[in-house]
VMD Tcl script that builds the backbone (N, CA, C; Angstrom):
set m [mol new atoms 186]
animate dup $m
set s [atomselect $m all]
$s set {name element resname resid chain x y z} {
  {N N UNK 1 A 83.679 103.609 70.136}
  {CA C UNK 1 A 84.146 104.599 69.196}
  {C C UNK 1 A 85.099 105.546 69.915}
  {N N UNK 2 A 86.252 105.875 69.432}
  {CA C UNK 2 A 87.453 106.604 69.455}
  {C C UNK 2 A 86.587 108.386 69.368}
  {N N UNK 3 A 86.877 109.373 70.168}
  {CA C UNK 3 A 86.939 110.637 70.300}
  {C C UNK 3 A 88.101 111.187 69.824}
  {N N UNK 4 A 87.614 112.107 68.672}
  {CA C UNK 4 A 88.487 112.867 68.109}
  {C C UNK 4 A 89.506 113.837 69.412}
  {N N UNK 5 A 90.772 114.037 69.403}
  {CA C UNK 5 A 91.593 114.847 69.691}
  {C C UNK 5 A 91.300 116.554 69.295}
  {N N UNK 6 A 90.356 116.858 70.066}
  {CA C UNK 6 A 89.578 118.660 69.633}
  {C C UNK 6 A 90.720 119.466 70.484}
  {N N UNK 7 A 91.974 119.120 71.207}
  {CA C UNK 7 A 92.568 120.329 71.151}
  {C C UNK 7 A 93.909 120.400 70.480}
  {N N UNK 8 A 93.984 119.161 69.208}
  {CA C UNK 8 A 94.544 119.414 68.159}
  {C C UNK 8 A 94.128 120.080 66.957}
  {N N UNK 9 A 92.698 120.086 66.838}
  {CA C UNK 9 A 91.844 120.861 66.550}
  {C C UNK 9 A 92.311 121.946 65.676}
  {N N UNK 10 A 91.956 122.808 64.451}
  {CA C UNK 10 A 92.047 124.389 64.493}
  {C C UNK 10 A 90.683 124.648 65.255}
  {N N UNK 11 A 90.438 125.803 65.103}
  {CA C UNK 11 A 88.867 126.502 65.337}
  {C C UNK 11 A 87.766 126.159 64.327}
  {N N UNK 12 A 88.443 126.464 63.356}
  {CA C UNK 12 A 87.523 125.729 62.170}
  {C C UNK 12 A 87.448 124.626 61.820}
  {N N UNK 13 A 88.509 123.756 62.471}
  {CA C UNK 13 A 88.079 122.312 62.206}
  {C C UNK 13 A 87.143 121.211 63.462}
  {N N UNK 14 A 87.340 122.392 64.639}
  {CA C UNK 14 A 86.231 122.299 65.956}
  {C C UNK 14 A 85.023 122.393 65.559}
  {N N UNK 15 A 84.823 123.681 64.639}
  {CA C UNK 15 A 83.632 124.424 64.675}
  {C C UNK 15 A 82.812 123.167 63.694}
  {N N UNK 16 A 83.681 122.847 62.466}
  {CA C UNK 16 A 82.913 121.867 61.240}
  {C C UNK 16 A 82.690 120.661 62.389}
  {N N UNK 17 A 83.279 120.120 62.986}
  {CA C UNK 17 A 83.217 118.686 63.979}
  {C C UNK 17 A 81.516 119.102 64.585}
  {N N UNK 18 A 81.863 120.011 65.213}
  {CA C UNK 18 A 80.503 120.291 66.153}
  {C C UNK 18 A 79.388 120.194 65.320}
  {N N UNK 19 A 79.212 120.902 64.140}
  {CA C UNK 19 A 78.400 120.897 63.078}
  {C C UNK 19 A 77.162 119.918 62.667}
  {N N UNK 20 A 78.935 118.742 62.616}
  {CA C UNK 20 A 77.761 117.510 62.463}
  {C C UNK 20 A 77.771 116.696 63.039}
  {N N UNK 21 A 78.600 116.892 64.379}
  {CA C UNK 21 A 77.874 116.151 65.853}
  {C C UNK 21 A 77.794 117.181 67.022}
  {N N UNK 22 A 76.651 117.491 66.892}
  {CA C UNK 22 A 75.741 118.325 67.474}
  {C C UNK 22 A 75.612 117.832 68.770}
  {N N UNK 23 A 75.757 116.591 69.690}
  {CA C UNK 23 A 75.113 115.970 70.440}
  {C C UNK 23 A 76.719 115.570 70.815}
  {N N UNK 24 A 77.797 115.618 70.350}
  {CA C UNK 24 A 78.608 115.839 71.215}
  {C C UNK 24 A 79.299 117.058 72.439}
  {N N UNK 25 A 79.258 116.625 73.507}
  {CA C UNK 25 A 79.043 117.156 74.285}
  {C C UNK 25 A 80.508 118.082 74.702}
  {N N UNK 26 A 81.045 116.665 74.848}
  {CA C UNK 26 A 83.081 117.388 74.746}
  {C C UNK 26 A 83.382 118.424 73.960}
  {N N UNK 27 A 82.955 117.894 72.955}
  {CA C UNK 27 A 83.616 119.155 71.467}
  {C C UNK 27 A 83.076 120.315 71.952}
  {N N UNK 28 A 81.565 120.623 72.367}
  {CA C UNK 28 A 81.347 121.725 72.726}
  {C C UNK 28 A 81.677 122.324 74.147}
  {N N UNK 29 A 82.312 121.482 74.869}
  {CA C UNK 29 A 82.858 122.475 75.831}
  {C C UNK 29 A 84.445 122.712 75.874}
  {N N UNK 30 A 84.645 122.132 75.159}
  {CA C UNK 30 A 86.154 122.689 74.269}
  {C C UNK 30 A 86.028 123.736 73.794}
  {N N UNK 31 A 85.041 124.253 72.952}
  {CA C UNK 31 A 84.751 125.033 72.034}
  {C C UNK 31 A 84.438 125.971 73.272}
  {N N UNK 32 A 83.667 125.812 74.277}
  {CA C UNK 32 A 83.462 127.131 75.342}
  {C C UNK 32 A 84.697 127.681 75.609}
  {N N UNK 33 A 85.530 126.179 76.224}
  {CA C UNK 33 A 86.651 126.738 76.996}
  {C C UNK 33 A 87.820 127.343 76.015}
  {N N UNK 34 A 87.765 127.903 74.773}
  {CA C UNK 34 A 88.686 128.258 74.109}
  {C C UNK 34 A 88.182 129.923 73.626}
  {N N UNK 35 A 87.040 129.856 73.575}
  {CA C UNK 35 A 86.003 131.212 74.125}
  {C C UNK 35 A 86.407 132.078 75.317}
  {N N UNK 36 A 86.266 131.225 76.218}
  {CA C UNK 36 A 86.645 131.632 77.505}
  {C C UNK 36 A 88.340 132.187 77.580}
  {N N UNK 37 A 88.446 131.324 77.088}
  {CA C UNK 37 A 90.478 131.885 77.152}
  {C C UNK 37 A 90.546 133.337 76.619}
  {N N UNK 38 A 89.930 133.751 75.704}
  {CA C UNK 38 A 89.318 134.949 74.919}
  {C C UNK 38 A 89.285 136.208 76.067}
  {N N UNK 39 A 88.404 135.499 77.245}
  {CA C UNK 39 A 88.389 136.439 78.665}
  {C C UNK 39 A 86.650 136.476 78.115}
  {N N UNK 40 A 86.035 135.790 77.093}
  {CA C UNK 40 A 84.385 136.268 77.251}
  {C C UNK 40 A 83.944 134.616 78.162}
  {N N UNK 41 A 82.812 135.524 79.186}
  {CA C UNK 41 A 82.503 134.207 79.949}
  {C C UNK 41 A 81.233 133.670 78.940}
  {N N UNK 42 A 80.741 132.560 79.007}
  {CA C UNK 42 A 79.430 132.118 78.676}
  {C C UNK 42 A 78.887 131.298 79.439}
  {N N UNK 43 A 77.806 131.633 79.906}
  {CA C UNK 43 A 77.039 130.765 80.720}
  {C C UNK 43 A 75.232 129.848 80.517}
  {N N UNK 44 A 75.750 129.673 79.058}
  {CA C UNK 44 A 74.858 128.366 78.375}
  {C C UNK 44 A 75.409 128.765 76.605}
  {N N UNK 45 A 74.702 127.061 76.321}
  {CA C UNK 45 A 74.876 126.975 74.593}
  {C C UNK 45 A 74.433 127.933 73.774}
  {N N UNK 46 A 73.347 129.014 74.367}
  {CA C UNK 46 A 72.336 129.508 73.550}
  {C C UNK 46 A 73.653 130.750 73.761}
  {N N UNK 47 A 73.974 131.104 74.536}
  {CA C UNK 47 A 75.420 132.212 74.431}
  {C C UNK 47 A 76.321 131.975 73.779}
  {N N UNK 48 A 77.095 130.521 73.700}
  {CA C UNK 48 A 77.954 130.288 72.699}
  {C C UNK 48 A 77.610 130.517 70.764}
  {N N UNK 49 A 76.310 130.376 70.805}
  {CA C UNK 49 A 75.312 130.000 69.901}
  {C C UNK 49 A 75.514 131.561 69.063}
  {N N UNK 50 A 75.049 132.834 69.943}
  {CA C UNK 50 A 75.427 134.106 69.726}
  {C C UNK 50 A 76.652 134.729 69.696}
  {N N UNK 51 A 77.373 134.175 70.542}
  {CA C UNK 51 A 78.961 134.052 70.186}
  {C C UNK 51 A 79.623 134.190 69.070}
  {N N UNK 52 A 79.021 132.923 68.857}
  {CA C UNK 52 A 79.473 132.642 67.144}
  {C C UNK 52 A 78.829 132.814 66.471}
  {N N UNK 53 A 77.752 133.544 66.131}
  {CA C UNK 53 A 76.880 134.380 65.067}
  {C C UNK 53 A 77.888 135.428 65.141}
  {N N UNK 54 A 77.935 136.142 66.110}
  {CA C UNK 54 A 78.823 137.301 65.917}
  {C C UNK 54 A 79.734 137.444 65.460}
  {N N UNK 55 A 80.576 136.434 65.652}
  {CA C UNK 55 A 82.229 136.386 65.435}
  {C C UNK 55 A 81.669 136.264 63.981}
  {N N UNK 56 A 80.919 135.302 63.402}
  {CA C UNK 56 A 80.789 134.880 62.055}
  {C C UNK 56 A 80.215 136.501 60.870}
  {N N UNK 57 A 79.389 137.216 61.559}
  {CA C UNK 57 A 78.900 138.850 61.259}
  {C C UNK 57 A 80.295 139.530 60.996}
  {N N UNK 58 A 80.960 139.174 62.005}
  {CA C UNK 58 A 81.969 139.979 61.982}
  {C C UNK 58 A 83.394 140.166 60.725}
  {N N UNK 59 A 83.417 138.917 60.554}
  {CA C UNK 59 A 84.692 137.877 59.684}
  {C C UNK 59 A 83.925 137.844 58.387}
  {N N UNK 60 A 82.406 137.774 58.068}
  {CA C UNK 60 A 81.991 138.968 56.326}
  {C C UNK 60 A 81.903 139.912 56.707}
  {N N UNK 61 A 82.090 140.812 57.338}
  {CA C UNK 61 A 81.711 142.436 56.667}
  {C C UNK 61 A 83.161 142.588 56.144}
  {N N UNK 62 A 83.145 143.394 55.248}
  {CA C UNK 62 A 84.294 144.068 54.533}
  {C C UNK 62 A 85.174 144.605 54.942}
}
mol reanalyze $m
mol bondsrecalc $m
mol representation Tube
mol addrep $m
């Protein structure tokens, strides 16, 4: 099986990929290292995990 191209990617079309392959491993450290470019370090999934709760808190409030 062929691996999707994730840094043609948007963010949101990373984020839906990861979603529902969870157990891919690439996609999610794509997804770190584009975090990281940000200048925030993370140093495990369970940080990325809060990461993006936040960002997601952030993007509904009004």
């Amino acid at each position: 099986m062929t691996k999707p191209d994730y840094k043609a990617m948007t963010q949101q079309q990373l984020r839906q990929y990861i979603l529902s392959h969870r157990d891919d491993s690439d996609a999610v450290h794509e997804a770190v290292l584009r975090v990281q470019q940000y200048g925030t370090t993370l140093n495990s999934v369970d940080e990325l995990r809060q990461f993006v709760e936040e960002k997601r808190r952030q993007n509904s409030e009004p």
